[in-house]
C-alpha positions in Angstrom: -6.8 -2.0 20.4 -8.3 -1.0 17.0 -7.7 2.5 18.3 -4.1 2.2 18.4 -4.0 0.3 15.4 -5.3 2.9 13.3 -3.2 5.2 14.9 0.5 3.9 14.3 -0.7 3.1 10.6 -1.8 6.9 10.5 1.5 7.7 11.4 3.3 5.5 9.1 1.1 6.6 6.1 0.4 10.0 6.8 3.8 11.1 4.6 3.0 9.8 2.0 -0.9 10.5 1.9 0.0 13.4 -0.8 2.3 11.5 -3.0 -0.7 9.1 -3.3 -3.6 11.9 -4.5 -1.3 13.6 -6.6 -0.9 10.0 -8.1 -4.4 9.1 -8.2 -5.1 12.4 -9.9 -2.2 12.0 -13.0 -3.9 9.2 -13.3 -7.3 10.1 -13.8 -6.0 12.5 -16.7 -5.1 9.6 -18.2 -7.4 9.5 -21.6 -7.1 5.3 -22.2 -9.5 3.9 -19.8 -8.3 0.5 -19.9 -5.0 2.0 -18.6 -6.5 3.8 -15.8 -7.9 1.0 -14.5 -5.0 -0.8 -15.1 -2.9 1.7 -12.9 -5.7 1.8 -10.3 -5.4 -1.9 -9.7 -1.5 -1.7 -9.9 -1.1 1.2 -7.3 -3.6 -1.0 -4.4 -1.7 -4.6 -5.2 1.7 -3.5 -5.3 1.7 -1.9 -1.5 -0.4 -5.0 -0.5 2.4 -7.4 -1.7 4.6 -5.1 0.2 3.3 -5.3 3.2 2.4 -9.0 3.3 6.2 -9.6 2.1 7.4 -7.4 4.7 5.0 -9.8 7.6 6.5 -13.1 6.2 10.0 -11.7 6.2 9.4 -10.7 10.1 8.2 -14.1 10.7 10.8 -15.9 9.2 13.4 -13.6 11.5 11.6 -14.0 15.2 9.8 -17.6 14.7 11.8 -19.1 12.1 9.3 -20.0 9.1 7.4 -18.8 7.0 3.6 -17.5 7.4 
């Protein structure tokens, strides 16, 4: 089960796997340090409030409430 788990999110993510170390690495050029960790923490929330948005709203559509 884990297997194909980490297989469909390879998939899903695999695309954008480059966009994301190009990213990381403009970052790391960044000189303020307070910044870069700023960014750092910014660029792991914001797809983790993403995707837990995106399993509420599919559990609001097939059960009908909220997680």
């Amino acid at each position: 089960m884990e297997d194909i788990l980490e297989l469909i999110l390879s998939i899903l993510f695999m695309p954008f796997e480059s966009k994301y170390d190009n990213l990381k690495i403009k970052i790391n050029k960044i000189p303020s340090k307070a910044l870069k960790i700023f960014l750092k923490v910014f660029l792991i929330v914001i797809p983790l409030a993403l995707i837990f948005g995106l399993c509420c709203l599919c559990s609001y559509i097939f059960r009908g409430y909220w997680i």
